[in-house]
N, C-alpha and C positions, 0 to 999 in steps of 0.2 A: 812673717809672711801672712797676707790676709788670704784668707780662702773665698774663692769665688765660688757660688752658688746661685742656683737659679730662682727665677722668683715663684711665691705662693701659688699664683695663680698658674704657673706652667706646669709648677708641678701637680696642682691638682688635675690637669689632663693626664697625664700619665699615670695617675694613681690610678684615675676612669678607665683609661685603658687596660691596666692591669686587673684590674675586678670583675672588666667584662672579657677579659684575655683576648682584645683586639688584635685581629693579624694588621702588624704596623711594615711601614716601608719609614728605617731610619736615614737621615742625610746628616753627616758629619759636617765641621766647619770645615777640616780638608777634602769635603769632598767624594771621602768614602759613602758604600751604601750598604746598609745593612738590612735585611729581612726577615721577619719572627712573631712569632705570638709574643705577644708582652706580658711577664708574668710577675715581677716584683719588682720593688726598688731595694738595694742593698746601700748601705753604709758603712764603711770603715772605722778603724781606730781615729784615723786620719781626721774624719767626718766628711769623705769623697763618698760622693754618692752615684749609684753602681743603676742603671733600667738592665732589667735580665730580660732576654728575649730566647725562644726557644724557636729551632728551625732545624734544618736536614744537616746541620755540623754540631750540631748539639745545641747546650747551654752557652749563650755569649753574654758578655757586660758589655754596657755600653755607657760612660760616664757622663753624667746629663749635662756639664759645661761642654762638653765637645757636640753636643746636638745641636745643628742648626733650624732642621725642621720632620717634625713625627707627621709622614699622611697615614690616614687610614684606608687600612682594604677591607675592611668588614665590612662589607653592605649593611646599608641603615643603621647605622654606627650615628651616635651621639653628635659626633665632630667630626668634621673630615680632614681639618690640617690645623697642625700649628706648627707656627713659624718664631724661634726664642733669638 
């Protein structure tokens, strides 16, 4: 089984985001939305890799092949969207 994984360059937005703990609005490939500060990216045994975001239900994962697109709500935020 090859493992799918996102590219360099996307992930380096999301590291940004987590360092400057941007409040992000996430959009799944299905279409779910998720809402949170962004605070790390975790990794498995597996090597699945995990965007943690924190909001008003706690701590959530959110697996970065399932991300379609991170906007940001941080005013004067670095980036304002990206789309993987």
């Amino acid at each position: 089984m090859t493992q799918q994984i996102i590219d360099c360059e996307l992930h380096d937005y999301i590291e940004v985001a987590c360092m400057y703990g941007y409040q992000v609005r996430l959009i799944l490939r299905d279409e779910q939305i998720f809402e949170g500060k962004a605070k790390d990216i975790a990794t498995t045994a597996e090597k699945r890799e995990f965007l943690i975001i924190d909001n008003e239900q706690g701590s959530q994962q959110v697996e970065l092949i399932q991300l379609k697109k991170i906007q940001i709500l941080t005013p004067n935020a670095q980036f304002k969207e990206v789309v993987f």
